[in-house]
PyMOL CGO cylinders between C-alpha atoms (Angstrom):
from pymol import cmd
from pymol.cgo import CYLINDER

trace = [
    CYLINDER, 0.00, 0.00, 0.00, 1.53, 3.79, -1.32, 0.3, 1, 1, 1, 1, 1, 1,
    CYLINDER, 1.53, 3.79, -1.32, 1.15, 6.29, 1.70, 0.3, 1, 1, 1, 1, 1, 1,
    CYLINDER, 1.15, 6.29, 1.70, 0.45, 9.99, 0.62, 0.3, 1, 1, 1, 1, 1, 1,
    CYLINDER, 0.45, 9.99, 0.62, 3.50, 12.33, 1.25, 0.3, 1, 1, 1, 1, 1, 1,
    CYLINDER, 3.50, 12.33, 1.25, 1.95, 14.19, 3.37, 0.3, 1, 1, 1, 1, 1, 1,
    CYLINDER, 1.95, 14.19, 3.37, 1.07, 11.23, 5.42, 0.3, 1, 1, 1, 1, 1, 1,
    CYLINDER, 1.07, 11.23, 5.42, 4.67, 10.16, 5.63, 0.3, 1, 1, 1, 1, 1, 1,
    CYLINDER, 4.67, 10.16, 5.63, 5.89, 14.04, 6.49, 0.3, 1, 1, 1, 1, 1, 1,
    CYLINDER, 5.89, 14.04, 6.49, 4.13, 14.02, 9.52, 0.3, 1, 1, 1, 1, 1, 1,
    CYLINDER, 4.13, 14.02, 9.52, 5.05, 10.59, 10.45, 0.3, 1, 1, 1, 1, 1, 1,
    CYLINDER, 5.05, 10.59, 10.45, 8.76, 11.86, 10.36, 0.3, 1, 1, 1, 1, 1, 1,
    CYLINDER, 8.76, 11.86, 10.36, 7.28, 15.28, 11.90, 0.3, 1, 1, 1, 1, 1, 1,
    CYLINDER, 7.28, 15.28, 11.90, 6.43, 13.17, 15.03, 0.3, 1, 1, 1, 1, 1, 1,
    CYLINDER, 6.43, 13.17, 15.03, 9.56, 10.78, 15.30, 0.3, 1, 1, 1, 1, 1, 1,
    CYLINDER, 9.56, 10.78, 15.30, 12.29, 13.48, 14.69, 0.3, 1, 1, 1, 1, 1, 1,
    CYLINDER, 12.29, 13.48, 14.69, 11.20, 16.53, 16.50, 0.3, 1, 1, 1, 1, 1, 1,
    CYLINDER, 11.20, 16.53, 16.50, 14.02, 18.54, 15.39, 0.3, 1, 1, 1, 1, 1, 1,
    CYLINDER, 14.02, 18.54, 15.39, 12.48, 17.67, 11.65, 0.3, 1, 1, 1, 1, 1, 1,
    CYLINDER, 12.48, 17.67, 11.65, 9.32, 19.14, 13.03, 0.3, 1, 1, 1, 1, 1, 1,
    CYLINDER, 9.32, 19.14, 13.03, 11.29, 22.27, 13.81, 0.3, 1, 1, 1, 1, 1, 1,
    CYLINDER, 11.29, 22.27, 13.81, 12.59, 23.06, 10.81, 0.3, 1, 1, 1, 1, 1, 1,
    CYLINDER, 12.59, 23.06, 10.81, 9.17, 21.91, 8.69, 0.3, 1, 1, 1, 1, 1, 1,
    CYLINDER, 9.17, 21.91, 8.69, 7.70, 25.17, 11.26, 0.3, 1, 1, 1, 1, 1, 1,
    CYLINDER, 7.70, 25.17, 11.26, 10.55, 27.54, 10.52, 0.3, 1, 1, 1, 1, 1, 1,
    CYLINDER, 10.55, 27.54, 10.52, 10.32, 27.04, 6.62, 0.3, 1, 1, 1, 1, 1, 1,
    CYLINDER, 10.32, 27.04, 6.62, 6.91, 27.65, 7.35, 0.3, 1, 1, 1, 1, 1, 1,
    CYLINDER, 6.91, 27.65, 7.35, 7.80, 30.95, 8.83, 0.3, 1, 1, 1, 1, 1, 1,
    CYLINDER, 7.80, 30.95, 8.83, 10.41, 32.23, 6.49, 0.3, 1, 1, 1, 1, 1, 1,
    CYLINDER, 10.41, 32.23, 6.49, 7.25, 31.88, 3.53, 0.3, 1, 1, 1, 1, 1, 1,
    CYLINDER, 7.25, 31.88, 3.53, 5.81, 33.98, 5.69, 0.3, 1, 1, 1, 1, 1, 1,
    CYLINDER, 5.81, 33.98, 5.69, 8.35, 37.03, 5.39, 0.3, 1, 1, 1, 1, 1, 1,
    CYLINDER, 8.35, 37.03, 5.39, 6.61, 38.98, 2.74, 0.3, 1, 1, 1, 1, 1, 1,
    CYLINDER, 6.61, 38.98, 2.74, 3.03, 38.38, 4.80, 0.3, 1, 1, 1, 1, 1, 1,
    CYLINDER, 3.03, 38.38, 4.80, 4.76, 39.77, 8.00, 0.3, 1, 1, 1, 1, 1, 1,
    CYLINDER, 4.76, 39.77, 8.00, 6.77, 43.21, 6.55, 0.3, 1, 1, 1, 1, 1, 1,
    CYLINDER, 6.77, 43.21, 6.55, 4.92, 43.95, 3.35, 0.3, 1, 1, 1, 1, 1, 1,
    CYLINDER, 4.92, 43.95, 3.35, 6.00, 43.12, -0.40, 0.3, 1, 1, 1, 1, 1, 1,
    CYLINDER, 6.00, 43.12, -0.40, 7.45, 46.97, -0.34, 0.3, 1, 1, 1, 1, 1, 1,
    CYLINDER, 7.45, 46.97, -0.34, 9.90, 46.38, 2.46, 0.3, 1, 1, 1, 1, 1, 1,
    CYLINDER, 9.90, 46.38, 2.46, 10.23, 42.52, 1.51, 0.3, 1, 1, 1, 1, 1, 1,
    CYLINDER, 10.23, 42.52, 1.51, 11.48, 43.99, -1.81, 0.3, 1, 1, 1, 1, 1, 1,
    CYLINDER, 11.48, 43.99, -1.81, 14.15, 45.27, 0.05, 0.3, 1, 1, 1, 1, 1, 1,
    CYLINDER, 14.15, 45.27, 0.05, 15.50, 42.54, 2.35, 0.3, 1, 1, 1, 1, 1, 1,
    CYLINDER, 15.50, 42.54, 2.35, 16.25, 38.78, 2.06, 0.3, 1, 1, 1, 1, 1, 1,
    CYLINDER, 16.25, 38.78, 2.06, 16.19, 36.43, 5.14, 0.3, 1, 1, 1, 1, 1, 1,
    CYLINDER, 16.19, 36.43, 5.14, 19.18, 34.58, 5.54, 0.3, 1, 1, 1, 1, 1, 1,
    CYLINDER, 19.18, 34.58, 5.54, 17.18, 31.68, 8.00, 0.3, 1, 1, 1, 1, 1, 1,
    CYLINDER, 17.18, 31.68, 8.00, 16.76, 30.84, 11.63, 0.3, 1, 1, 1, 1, 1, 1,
    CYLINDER, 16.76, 30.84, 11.63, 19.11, 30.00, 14.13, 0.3, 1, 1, 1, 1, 1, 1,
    CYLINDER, 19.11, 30.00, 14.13, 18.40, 29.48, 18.01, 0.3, 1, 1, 1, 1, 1, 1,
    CYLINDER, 18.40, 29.48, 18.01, 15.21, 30.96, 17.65, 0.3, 1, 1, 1, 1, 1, 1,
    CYLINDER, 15.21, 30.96, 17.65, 16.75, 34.13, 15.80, 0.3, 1, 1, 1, 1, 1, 1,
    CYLINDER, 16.75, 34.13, 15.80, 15.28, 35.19, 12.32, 0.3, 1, 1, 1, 1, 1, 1,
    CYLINDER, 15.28, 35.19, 12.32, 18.29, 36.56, 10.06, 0.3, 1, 1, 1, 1, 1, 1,
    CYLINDER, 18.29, 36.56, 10.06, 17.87, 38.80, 7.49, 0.3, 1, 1, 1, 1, 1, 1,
    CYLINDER, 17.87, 38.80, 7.49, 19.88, 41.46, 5.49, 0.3, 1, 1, 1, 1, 1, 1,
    CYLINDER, 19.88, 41.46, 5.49, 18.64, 44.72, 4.92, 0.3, 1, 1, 1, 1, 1, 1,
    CYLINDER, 18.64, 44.72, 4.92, 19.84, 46.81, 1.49, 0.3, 1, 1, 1, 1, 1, 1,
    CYLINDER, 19.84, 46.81, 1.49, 19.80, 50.08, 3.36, 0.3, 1, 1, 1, 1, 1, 1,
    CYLINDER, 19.80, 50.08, 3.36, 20.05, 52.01, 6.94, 0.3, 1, 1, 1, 1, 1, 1,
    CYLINDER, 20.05, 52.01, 6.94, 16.44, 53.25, 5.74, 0.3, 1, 1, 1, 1, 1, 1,
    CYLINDER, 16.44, 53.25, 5.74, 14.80, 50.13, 5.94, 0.3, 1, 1, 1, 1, 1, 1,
    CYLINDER, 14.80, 50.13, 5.94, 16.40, 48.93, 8.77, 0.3, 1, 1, 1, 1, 1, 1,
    CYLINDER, 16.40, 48.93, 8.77, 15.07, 51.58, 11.25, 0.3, 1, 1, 1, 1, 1, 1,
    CYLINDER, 15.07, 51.58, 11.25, 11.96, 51.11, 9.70, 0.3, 1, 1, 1, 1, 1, 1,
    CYLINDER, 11.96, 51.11, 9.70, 11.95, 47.15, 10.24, 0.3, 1, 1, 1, 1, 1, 1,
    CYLINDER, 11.95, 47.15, 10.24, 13.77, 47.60, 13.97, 0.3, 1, 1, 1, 1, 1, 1,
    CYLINDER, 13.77, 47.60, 13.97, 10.68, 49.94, 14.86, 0.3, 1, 1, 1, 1, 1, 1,
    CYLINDER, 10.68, 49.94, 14.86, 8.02, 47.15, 13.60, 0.3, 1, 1, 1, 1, 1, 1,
    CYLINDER, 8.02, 47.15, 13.60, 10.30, 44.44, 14.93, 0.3, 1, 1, 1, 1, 1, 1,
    CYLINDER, 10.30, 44.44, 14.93, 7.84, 43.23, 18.01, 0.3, 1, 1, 1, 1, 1, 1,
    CYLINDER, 7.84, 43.23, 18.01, 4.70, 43.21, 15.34, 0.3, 1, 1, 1, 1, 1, 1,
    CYLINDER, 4.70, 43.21, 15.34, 6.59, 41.03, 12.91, 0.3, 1, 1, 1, 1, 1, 1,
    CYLINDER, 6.59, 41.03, 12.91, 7.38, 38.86, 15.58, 0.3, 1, 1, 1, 1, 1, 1,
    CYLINDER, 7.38, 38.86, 15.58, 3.66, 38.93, 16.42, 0.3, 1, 1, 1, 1, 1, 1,
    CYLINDER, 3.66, 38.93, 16.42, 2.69, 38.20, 12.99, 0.3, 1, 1, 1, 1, 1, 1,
    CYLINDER, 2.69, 38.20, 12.99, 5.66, 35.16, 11.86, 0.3, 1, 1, 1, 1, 1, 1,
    CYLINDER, 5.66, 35.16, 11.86, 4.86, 33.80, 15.30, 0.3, 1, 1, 1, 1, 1, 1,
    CYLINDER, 4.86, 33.80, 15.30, 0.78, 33.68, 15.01, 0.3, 1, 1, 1, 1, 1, 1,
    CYLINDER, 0.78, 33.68, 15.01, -0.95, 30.59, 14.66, 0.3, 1, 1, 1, 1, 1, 1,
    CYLINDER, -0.95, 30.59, 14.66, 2.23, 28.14, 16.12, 0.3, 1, 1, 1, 1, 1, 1,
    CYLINDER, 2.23, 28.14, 16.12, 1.92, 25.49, 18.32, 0.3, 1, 1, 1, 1, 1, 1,
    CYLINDER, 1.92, 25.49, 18.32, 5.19, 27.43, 20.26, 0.3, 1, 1, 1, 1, 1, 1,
    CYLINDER, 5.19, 27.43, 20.26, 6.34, 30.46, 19.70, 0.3, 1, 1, 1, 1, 1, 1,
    CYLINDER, 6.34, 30.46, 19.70, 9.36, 29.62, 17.32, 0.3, 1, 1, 1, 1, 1, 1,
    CYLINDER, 9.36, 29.62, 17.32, 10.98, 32.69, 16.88, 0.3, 1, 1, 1, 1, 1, 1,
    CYLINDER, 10.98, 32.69, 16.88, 12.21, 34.83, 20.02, 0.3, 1, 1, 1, 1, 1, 1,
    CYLINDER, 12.21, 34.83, 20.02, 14.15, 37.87, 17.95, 0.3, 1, 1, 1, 1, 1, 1,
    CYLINDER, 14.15, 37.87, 17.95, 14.99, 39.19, 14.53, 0.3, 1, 1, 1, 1, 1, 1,
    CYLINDER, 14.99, 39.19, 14.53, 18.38, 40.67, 13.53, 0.3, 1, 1, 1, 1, 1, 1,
    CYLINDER, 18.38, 40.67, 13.53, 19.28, 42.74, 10.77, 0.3, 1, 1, 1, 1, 1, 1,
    CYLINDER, 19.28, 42.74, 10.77, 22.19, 43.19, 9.00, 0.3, 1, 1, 1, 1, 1, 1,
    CYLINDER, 22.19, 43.19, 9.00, 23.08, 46.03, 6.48, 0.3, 1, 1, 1, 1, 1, 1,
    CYLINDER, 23.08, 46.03, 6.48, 23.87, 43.86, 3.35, 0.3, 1, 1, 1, 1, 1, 1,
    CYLINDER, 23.87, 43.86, 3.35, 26.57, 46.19, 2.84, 0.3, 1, 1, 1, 1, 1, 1,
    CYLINDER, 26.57, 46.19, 2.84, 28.08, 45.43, 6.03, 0.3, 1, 1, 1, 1, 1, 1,
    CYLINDER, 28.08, 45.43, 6.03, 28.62, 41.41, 5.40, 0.3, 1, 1, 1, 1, 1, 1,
    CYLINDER, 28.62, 41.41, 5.40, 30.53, 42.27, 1.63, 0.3, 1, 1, 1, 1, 1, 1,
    CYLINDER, 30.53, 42.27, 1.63, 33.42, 43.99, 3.82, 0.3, 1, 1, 1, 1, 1, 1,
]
cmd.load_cgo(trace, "trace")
């Protein structure tokens, strides 16, 4: 008997938790543009989550006040509808910053 994918994804989902993890914070990161807007998503890329921290680079000073000012509503918004709340921060980094 053929089990659905999805069917075996949670199976793995509920053996590996760690799997689960990372199935929540892909999740998440598709949820960038939802949380911050296409205007200021236009203008950033997220690098990916470690320890509970969401990366992501910033292409100008500009948009980087603008996203540490909304910071605690994006976290509001990536973090809605979780079983746990999966991410604890956000850092930015001025993509000009990591070339040097």
């Amino acid at each position: 008997m053929f089990r659905s994918l999805n069917d075996i994804l949670q199976d793995a989902q509920k053996k590996y938790p760690p799997f689960q993890q990372k199935i929540q914070e892909a999740k998440i990161l598709a949820q960038w543009e939802k949380g911050v807007g296409p205007l200021i998503a236009k203008h950033t890329q997220v690098i990916g989550v470690r320890n509970a921290i969401l990366w992501v680079t910033v292409k100008h000073a500009i948009w980087k006040s603008e996203l540490l000012y909304r910071k605690d509503q994006i976290l509001e918004i990536l973090n809605f509808n979780q079983e746990q709340v999966l991410l604890k921060d956000i850092w930015f980094i001025d993509s000009h910053s990591r070339k040097k």
